[in-house]
C-alpha positions in Angstrom: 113.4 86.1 91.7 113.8 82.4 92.6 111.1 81.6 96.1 113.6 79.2 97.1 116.4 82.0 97.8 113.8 83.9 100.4 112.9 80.1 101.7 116.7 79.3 102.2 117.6 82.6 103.9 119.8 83.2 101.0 118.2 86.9 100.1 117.9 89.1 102.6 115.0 90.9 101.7 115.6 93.5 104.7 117.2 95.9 102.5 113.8 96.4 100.6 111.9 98.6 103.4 108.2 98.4 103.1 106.3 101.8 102.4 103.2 101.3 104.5 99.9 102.9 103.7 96.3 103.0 105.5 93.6 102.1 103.6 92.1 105.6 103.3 95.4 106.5 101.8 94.8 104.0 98.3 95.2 107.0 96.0 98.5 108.0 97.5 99.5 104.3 97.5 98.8 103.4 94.1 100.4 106.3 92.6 103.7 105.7 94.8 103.1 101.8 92.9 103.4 103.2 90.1 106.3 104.8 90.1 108.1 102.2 92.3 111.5 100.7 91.4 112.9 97.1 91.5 113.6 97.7 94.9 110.9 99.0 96.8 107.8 97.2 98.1 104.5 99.5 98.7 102.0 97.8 100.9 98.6 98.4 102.3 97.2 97.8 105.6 94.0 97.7 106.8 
């Protein structure tokens, strides 16, 4: 994926909803990484 179509506002990334997971959840999130498709975005937060 080109940076420059995120920069421009040409991609809207919207459709690609965030799974959020705490910290204390890291097992959880890094299995759901490793399963995750093109199209979904698994992020930790502190």
């Amino acid at each position: 994926m080109k940076a420059w179509l995120l920069r421009s506002g040409l991609l809207d990334i919207r459709a690609i909803p965030p799974r959020v997971y705490p910290l204390a959840a890291l097992p959880e999130a890094m299995e759901a990484a490793s399963t995750a498709g093109n199209l979904e975005c698994i992020v930790m937060q502190p």
